[in-house]
C-alpha positions in Angstrom: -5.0 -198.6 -51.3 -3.1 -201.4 -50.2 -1.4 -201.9 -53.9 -0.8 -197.9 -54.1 1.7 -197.9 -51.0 3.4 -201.1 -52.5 3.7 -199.1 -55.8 5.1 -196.4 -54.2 7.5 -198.2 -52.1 8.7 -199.7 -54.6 9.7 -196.1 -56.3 11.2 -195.3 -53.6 13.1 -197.9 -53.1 14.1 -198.2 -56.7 15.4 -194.5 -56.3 17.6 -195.7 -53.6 19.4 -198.5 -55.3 20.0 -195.8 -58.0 21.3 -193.4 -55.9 23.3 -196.2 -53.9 24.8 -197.2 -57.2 25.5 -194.2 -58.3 27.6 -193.5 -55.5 29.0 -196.6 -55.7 30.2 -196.0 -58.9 31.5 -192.5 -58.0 33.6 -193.9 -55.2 34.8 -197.0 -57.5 35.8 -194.0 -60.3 37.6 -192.5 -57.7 39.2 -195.4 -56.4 40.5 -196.1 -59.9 41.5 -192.8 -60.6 43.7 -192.2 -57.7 44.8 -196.3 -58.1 43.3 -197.5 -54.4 42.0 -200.4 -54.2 38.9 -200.5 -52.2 38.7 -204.7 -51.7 42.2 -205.5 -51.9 45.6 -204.5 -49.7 47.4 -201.6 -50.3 50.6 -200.5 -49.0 51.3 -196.8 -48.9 55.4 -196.6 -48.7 58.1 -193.8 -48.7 60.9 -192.8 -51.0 63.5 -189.7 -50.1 65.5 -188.1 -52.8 67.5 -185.3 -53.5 66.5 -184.5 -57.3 63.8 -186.4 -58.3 63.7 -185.0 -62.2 60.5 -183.9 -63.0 58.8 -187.1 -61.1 54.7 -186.0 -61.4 51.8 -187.7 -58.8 50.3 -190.6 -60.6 53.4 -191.8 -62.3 53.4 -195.5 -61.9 55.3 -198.3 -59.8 56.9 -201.1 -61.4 57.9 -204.4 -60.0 59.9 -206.4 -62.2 58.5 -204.8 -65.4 54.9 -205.2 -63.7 53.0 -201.6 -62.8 52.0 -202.2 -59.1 51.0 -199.0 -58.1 51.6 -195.0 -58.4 53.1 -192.3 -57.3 50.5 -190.1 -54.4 52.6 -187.0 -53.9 56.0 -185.5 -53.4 56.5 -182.9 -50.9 59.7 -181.2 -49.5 61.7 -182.4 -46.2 62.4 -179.9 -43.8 65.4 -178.1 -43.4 67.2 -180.4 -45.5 65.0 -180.1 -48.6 64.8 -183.2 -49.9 61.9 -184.6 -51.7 59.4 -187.0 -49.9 57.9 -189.5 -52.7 54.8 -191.0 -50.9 53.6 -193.9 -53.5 50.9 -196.8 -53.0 51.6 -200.1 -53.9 48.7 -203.0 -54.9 50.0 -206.1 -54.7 49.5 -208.5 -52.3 53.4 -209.8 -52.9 55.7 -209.9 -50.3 59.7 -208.8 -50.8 62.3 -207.4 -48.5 62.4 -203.8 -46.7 65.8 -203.6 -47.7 64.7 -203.2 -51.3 65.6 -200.1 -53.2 63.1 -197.6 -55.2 64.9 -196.5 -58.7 64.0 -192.9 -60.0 65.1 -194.1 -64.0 63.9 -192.9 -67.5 60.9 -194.4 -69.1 62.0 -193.0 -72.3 64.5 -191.6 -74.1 62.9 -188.0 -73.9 63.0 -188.0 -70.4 60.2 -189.2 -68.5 60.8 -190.5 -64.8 59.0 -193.5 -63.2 59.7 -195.9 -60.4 60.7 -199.0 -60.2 61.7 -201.1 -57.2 64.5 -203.6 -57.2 63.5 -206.4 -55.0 65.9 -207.1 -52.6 67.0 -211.2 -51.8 68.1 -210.8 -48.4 65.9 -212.6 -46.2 65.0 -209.2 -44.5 61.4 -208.0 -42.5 59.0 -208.1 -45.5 58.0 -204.6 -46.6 54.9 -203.0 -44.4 52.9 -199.5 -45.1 54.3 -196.7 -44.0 57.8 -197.6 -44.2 60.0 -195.8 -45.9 62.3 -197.5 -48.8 66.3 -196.8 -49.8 66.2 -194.8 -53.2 69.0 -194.9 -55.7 68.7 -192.7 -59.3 69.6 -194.1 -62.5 71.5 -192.4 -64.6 70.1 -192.0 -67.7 70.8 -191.9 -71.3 71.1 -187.9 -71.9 73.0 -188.0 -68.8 75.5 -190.7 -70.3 76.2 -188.6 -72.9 76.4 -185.5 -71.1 78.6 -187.2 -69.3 80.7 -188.0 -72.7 80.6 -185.0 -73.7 81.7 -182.7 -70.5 85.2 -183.8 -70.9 84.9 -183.8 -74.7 83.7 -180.2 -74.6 86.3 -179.2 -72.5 89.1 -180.8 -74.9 87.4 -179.5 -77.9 87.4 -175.9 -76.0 91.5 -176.2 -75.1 92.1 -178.0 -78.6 90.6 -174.8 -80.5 92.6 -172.3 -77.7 95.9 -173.8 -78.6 95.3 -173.8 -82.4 94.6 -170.4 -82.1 98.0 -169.6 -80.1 99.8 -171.8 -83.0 97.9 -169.5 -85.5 98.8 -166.3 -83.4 102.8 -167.7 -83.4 102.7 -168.6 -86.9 101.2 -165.0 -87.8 104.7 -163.5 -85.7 107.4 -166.1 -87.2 106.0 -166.0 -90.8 106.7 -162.4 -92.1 107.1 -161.4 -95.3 110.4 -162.4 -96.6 109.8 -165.9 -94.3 106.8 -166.0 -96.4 108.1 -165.4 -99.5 111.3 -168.1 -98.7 108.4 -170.8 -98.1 106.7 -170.1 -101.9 110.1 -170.3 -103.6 110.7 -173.4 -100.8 107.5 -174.6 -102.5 108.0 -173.6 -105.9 111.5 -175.6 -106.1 109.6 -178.7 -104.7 107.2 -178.1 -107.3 109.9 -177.8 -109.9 111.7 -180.7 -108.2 108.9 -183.2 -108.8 108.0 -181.9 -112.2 111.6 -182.9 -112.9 111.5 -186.4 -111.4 108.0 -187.0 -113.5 109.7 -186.2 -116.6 112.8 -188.4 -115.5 110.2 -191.4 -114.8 108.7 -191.0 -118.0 112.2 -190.9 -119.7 113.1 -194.2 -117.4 110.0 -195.7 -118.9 110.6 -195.0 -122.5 114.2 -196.7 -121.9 112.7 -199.6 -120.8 110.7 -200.4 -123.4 113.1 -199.4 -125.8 115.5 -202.0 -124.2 112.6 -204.4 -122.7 114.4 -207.6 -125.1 117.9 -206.2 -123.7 116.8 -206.7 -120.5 114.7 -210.2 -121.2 117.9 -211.3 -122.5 120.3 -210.4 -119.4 117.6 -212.1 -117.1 117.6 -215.6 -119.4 121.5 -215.1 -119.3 121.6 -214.6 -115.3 119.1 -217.3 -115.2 121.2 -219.6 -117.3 124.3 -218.7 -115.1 122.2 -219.7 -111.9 121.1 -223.0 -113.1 124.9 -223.9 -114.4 126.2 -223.0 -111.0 123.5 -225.0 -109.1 124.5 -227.8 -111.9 128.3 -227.2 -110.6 127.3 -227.6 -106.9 125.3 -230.6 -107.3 128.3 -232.3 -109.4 130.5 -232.0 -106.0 129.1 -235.1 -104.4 130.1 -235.6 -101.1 132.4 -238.2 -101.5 134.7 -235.4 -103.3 134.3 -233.2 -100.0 134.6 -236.3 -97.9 137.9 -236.8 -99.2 139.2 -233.4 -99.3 138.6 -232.9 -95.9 140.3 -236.2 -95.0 143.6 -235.3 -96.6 143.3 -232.3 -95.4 142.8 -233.7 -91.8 145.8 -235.7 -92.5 148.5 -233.1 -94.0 147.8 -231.1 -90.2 148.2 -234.2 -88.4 151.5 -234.6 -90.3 152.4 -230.6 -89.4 151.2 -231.4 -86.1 153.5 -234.2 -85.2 156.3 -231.9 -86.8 155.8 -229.0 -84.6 155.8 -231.6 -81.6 159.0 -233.4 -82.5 160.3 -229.4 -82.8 159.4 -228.5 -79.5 160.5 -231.9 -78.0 164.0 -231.2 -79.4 163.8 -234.1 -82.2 166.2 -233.5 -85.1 168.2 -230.6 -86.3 165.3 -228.1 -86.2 164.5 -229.2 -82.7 168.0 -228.9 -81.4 168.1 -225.3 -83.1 165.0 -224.6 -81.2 165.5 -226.1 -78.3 169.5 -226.3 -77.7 170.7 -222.6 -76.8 174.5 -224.1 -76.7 173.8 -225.3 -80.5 172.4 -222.2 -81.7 175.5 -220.1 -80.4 178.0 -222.5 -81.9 176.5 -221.8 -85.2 176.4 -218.7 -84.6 179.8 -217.8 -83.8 181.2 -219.9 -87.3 178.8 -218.0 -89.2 180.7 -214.7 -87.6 184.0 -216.3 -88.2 183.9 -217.6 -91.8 182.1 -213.6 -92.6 185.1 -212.5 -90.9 187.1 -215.0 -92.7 185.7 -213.6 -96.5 185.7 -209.8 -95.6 189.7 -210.4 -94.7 190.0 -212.4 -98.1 188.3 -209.6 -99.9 190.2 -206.8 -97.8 194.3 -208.8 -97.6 194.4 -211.5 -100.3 198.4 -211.2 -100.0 197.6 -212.8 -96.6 196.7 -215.6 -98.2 198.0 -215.8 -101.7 201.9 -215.2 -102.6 203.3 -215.7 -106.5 206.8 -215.5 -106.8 208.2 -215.1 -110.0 211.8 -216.3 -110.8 212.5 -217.5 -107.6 212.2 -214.3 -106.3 212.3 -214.7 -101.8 208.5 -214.2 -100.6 208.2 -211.4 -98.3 207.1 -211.4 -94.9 203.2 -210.2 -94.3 202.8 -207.4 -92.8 199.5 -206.4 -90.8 197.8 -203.0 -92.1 197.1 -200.4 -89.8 193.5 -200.5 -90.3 192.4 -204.2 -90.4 188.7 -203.8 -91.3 188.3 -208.1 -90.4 190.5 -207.2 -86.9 188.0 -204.0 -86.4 185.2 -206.4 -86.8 186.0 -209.0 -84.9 187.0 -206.1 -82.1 183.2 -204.8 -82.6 
């Protein structure tokens, strides 16, 4: 009897520590499942955002690249309508309240997470229940949508103005316009079939005269060496010496010039002495005076008698062209 109520004791007891572990289990499942920990500490902290772009409960909590916990829930604030992200953190380490929560992408197709950017400030370390700044990334589609808002909009005035040229174009070009820009065209075509055939013509000539032309180069190139020989054959001794005479014959003009203006010789005096100059002058006017009377009255001054004959006295003409000069 004794051993029967052991046996069955033992049953019973065994169905305990099953149904102790199974609810162990269930809680540890659950634990997991909503990312609690049951033996460790666990901070439950607060995010507000405006838009938090398609953010889901159980989306996970980086630190530094490291998933730390997950996101709880996210429920509206009232009246203002922001969103509430309530998010549990397991990690024993210890950083700054000031630190910020990041909404970013975890891909490129668009999934949100959150990661938070640990603050060095030396401020109260982070507790539960407090409630975090947020900031939001901005993304890669929203870089490029940010590209290509502007783009679009210069694309969209880029095709409007085109379409008023068109519209202006349509007015100015009528028909006859029209038909004056295909003969325009026509004569340009004409024009460079013309200068195609006058290349090709150009061509042919210079082959034709390609040893001509050979031969004019050697010659000019002959021509340049000889003068380059001619150059280098006027040493500088040559120019040296040049420039000495040269140096000397204005000396020589200079010291001429100077005895001039001093009043040195017969050129100085003329220069210089006014009395002189009039002097000379005045005999020049007498002996023309002198000549125009010979020319005008030589009986004035030569008389031939002829048998003796008595010389007669001079008389003065009534119009002495030497006395009228000498009057003007």
């Amino acid at each position: 009897m004794k051993q029967r109520g052991f046996l069955k004791l033992s049953n019973e007891l065994k169905a305990g520590i099953v149904v102790l572990a199974g609810v162990s289990a269930l809680i540890l499942g659950f634990s997991y499942l909503k990312s609690t920990s049951l033996f460790g500490s666990s901070k439950k902290l607060y995010a507000v955002y405006e838009n938090v772009g398609g953010l889901q409960t159980g989306t996970t909590v980086s630190l530094n690249g490291y998933v730390v916990g997950t996101v709880d829930a996210i429920d509206f604030l009232k009246p203002e309508g922001n969103l509430l992200v309530t998010f549990t953190l397991l990690t024993d380490y210890s950083f700054s309240k000031n630190s910020v929560v990041e909404l970013y992408d975890t891909s490129v197709l668009g999934g949100k997470g959150l990661q938070i950017i640990v603050a060095n400030d030396g401020g109260r370390p982070v507790q539960s229940g407090d409630t975090l700044p947020s900031s939001i990334q901005v993304g890669m589609l929203d870089k490029v949508q940010t590209i290509l808002d502007p783009l679009e909009q210069k694309v969209s005035q880029a095709l409007i103005e085109t379409e008023i040229l068109v519209r202006g174009l349509n007015e100015v070009l009528d028909g006859e316009t029209q038909q004056n820009l295909r003969n325009t065209l026509k004569q340009f075509s004409e024009t460079a079939t013309s200068l195609n055939q006058s290349t090709k013509v150009f061509n042919e000539l210079l082959k034709t005269n390609a040893s001509s032309i050979d031969s004019t180069l050697q010659n000019t190139a002959k021509l340049t060496q000889n003068l380059s020989r001619a150059t280098a054959e006027l040493d500088g001794a040559t120019v040296a010496s040049s420039i000495t005479h040269l140096n000397a014959s204005l000396g020589s003009l200079d010291t001429l010039l100077k005895q001039i203006n001093s009043g040195e010789g017969t050129l100085g005096l003329l220069a210089t002495d006014d009395g002189l100059y009039t002097a000379l002058k005045a005999n020049l006017k007498q002996t023309e005076l002198l000549l125009q009377d010979l020319r005008l009255n030589p009986k004035r001054y030569l008389s031939v008698s002829v048998f003796g004959k008595k010389q007669k006295d001079y008389e003065l003409p009534e119009n002495d062209s030497a006395l009228n000069s000498e009057k003007n």
